[in-house]
SETORNU-46494 format. One record per residue (C-alpha): residue number from 0; residue in three letters; x, y, z. Coordinates in nm, 4 decimals. Last residue first. Example, Ala and Ser with C-alpha at 12.3 -4.5 7.8 and 13.67 -1.06 7.14 Angstrom:
! SETORNU-46494
<node><n>1</n><res>SER</res><x>1.3670</x><y>-0.1060</y><z>0.7140</z></node>
<node><n>0</n><res>ALA</res><x>1.2300</x><y>-0.4500</y><z>0.7800</z></node>
This chain:
! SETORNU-46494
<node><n>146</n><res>UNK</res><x>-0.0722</x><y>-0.2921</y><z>-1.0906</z></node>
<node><n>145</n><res>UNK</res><x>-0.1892</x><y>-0.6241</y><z>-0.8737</z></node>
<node><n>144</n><res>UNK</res><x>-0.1195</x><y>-0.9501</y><z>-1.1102</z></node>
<node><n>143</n><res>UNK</res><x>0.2373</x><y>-0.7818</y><z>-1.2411</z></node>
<node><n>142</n><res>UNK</res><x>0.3487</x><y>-0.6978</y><z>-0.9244</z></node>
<node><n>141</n><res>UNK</res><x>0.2518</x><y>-0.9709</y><z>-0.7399</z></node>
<node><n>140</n><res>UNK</res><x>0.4479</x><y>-1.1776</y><z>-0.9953</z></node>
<node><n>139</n><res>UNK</res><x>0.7362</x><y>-0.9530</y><z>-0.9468</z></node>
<node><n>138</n><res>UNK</res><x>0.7394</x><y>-0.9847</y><z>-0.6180</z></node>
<node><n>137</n><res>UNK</res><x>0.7157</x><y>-1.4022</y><z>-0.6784</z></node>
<node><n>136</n><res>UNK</res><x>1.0279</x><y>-1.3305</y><z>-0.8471</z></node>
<node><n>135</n><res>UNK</res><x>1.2114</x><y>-1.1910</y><z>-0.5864</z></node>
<node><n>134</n><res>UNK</res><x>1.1392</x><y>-1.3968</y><z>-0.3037</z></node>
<node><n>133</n><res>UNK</res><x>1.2312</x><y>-1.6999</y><z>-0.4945</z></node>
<node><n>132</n><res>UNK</res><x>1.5522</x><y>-1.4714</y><z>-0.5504</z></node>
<node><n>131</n><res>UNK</res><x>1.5779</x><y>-1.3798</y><z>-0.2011</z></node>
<node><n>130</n><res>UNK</res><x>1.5426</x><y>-1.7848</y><z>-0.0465</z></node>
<node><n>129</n><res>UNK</res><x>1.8735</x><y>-1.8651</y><z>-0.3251</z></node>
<node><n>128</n><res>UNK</res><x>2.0572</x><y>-1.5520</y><z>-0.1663</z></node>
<node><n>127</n><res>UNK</res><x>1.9671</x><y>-1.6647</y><z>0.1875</z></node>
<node><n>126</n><res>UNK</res><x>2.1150</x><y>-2.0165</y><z>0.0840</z></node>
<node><n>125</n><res>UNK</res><x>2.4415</x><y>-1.8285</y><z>-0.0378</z></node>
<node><n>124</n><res>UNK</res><x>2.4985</x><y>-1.6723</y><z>0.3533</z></node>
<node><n>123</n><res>UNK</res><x>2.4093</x><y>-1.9774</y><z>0.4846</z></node>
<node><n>122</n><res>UNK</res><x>2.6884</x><y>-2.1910</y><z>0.2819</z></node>
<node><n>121</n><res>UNK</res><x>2.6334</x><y>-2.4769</y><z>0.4794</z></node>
<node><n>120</n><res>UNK</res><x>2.9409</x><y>-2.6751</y><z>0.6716</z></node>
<node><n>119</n><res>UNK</res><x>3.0911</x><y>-2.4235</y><z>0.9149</z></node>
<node><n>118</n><res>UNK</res><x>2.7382</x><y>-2.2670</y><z>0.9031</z></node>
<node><n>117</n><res>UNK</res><x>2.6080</x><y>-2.5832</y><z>1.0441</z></node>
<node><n>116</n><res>UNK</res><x>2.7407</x><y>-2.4568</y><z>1.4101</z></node>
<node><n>115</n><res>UNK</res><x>2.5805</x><y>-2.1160</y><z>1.3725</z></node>
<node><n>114</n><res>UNK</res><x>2.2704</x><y>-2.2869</y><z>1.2929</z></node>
<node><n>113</n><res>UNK</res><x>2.2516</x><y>-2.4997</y><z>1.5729</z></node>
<node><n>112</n><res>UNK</res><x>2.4086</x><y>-2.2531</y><z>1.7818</z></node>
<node><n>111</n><res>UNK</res><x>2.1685</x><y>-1.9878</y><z>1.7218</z></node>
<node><n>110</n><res>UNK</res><x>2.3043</x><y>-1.6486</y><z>1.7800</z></node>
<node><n>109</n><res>UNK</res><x>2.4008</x><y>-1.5919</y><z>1.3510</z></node>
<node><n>108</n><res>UNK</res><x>2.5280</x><y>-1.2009</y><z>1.3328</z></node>
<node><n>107</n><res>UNK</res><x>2.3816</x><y>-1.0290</y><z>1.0332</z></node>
<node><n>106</n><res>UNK</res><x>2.4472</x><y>-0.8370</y><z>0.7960</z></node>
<node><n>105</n><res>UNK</res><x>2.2008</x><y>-0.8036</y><z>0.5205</z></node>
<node><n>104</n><res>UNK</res><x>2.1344</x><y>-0.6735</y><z>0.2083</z></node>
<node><n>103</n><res>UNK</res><x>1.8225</x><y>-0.6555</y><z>-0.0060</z></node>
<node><n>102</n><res>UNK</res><x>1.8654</x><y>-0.4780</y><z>-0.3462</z></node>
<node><n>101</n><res>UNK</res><x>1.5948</x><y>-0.3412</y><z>-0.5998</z></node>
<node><n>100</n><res>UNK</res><x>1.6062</x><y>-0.1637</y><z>-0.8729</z></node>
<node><n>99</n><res>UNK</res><x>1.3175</x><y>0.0193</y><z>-0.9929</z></node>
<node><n>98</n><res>UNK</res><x>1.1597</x><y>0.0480</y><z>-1.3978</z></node>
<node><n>97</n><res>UNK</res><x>1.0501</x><y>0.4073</y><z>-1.5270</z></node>
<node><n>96</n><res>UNK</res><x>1.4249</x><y>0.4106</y><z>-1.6887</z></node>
<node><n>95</n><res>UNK</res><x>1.6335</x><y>0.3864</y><z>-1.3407</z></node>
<node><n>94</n><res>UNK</res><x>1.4055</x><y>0.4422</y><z>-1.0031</z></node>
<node><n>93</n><res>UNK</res><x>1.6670</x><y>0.2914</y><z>-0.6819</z></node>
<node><n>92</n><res>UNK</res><x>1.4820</x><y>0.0989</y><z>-0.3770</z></node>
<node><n>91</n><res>UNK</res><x>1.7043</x><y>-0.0377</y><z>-0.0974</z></node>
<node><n>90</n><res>UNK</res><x>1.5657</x><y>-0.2622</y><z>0.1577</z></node>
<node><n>89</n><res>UNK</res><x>1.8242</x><y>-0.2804</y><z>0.4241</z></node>
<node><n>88</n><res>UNK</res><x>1.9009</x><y>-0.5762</y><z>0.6742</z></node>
<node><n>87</n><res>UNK</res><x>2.0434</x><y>-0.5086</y><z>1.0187</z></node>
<node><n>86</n><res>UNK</res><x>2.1807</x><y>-0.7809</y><z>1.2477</z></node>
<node><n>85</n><res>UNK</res><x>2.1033</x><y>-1.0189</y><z>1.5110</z></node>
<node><n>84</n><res>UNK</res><x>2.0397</x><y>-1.3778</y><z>1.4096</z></node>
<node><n>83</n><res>UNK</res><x>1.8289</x><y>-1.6902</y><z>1.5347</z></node>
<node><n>82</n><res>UNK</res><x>1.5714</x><y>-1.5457</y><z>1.7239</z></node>
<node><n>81</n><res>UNK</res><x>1.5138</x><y>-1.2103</y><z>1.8017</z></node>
<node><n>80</n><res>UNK</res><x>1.7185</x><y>-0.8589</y><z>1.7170</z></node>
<node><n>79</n><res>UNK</res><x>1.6673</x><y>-0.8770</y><z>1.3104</z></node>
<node><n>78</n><res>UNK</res><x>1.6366</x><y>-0.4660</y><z>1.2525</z></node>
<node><n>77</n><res>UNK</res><x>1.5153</x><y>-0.3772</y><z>0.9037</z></node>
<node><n>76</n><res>UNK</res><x>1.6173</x><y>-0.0602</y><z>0.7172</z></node>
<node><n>75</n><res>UNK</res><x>1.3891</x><y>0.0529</y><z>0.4791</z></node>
<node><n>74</n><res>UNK</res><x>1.6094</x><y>0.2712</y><z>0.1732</z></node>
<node><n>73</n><res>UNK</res><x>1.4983</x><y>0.5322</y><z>-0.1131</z></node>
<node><n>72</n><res>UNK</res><x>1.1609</x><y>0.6385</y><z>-0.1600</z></node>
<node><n>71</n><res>UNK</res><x>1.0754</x><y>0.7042</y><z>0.1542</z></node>
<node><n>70</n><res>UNK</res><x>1.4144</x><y>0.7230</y><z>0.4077</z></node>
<node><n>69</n><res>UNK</res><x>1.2706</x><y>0.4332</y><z>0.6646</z></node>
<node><n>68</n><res>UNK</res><x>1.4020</x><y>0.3460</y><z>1.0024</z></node>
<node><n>67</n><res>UNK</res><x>1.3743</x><y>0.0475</y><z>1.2425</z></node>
<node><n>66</n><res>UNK</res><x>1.1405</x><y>-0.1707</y><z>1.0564</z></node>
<node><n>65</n><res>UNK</res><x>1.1394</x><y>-0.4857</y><z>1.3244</z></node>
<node><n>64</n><res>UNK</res><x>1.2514</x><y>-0.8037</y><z>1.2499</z></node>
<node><n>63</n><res>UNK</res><x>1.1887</x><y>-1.1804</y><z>1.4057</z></node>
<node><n>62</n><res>UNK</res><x>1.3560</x><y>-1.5126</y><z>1.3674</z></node>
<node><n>61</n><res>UNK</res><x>1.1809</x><y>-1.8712</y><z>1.3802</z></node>
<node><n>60</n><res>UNK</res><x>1.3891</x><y>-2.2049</y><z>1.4013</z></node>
<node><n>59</n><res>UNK</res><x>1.4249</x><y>-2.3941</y><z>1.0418</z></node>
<node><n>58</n><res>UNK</res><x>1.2672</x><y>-2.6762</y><z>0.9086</z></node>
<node><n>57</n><res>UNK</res><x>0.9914</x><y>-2.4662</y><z>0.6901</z></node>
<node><n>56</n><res>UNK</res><x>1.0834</x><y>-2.0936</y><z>0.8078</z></node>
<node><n>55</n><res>UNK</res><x>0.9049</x><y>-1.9521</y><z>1.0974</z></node>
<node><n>54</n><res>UNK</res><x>0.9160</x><y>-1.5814</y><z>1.0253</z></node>
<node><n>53</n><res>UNK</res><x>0.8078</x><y>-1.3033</y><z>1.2752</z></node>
<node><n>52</n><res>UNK</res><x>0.7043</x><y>-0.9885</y><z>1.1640</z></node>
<node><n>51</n><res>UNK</res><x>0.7292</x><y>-0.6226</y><z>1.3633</z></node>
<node><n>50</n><res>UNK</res><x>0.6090</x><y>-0.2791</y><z>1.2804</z></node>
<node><n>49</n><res>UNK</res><x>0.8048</x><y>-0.0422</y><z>1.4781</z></node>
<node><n>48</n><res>UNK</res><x>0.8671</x><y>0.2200</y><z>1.1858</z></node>
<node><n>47</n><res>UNK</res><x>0.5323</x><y>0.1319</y><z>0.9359</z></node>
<node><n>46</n><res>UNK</res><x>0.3823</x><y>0.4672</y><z>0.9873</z></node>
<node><n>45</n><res>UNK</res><x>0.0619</x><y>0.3401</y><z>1.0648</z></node>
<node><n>44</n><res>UNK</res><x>0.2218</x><y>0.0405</y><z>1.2754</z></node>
<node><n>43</n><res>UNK</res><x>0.1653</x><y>-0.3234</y><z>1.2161</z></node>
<node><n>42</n><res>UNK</res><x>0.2640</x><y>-0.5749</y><z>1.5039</z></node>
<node><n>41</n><res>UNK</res><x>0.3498</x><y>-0.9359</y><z>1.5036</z></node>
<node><n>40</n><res>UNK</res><x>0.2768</x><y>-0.9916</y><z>1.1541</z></node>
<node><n>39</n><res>UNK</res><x>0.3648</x><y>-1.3518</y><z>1.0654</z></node>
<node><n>38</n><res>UNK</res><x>0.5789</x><y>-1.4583</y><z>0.7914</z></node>
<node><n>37</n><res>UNK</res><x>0.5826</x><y>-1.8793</y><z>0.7319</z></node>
<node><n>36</n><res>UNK</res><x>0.9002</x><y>-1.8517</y><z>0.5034</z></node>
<node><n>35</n><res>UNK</res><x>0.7799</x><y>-2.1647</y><z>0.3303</z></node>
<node><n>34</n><res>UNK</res><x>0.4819</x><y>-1.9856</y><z>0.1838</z></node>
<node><n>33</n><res>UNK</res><x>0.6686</x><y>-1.7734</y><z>-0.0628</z></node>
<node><n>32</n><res>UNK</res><x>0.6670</x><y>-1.4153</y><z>0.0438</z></node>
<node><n>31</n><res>UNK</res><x>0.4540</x><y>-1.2324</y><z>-0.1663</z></node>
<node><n>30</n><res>UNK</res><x>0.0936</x><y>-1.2301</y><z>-0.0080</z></node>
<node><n>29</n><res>UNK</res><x>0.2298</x><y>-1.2403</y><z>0.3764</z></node>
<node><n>28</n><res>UNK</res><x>0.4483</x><y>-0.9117</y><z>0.2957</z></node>
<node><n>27</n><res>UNK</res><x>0.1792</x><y>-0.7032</y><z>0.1975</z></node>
<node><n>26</n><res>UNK</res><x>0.1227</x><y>-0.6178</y><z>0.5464</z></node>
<node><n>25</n><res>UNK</res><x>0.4330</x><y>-0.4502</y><z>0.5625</z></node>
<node><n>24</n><res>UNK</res><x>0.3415</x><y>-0.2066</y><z>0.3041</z></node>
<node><n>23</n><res>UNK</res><x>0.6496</x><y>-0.0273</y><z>0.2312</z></node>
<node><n>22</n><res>UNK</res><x>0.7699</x><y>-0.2472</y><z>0.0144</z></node>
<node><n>21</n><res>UNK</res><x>0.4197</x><y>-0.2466</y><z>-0.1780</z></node>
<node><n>20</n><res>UNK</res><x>0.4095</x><y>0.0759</y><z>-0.1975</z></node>
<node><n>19</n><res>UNK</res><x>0.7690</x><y>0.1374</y><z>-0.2893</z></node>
<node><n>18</n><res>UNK</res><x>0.6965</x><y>-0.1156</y><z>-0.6159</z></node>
<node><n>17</n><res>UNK</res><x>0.4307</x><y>0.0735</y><z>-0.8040</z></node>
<node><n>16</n><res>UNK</res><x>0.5927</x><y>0.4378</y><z>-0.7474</z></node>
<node><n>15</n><res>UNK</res><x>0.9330</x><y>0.3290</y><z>-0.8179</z></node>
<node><n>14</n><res>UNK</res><x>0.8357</x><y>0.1949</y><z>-1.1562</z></node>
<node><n>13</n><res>UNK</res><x>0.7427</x><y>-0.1326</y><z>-1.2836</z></node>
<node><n>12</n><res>UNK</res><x>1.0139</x><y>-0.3582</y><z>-1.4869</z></node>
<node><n>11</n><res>UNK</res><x>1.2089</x><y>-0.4711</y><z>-1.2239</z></node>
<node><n>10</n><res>UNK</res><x>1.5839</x><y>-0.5248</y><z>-1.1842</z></node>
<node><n>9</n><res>UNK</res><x>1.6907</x><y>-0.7595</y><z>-0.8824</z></node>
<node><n>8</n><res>UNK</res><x>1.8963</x><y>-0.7293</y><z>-0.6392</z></node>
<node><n>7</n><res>UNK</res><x>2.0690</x><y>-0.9312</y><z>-0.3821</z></node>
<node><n>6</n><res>UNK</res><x>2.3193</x><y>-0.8692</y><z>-0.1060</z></node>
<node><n>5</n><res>UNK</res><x>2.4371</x><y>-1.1224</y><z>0.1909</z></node>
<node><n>4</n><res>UNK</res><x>2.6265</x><y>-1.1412</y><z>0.4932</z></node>
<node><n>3</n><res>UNK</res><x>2.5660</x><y>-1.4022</y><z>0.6980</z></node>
<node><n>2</n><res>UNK</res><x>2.7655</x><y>-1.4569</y><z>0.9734</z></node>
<node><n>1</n><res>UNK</res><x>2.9300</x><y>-1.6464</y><z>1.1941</z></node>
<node><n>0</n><res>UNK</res><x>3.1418</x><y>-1.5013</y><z>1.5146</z></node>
């Protein structure tokens, strides 16, 4: 079985209050992801358990998630269950000096067997950690432009 198993954080300087919002907010997503990701909001729920997005990644086969649980304040965990993996990813949101750290971690089975077969070759799990930090920063951007 390949996988990619994966954590990243980052340390930003805005406080838990500005950044769980925008975590939270699935619709957000589409104005901070970077553009090759390609999200799409499948389905957006009031109280964002069940919401689903679908991302087509620039030269890459598409992969949906679903919010399966959240724990305000603390931890979103994200169900990948079409597409090319299967797995659970976690947002998880810690307050430390009026600034928030951040980690996403994931762990997830890869079904494709394109991708699976490349990941012999390709460090996946490292290329998910390069996509998260581009993801990272441009949440800080949004941060800084909307708060």
């Amino acid at each position: 079985m390949r996988k990619i198993i994966a954590s990243d954080t980052v340390h930003l300087n805005h406080p838990i209050e500005k950044v769980w919002p925008v975590i939270s907010e699935i619709t957000s997503y589409i104005k901070w992801w970077p553009e090759s990701v390609n999200l799409e909001i499948v389905k957006s729920t009031p109280e964002i358990v069940g919401s689903v997005l679908k991302a087509n990644p620039l030269g890459g086969d598409s992969f949906s998630t679903m919010v399966d649980k959240i724990i305000p304040y603390q931890k979103i965990k994200i169900k990948y269950f079409d597409g090319l993996y299967r797995g659970d990813g976690f947002w998880i949101v810690e307050s430390q000096n009026q600034k928030t750290v951040l980690t996403y971690k994931v762990d997830l089975e890869i079904v494709d067997p394109f991708t699976k077969f490349i990941s012999y070759f390709i460090p996946v799990s490292k290329i998910h950690s390069l996509i998260f930090k581009k993801i990272f920063r441009n949440l800080e951007k949004y941060l800084e432009k909307n708060n």
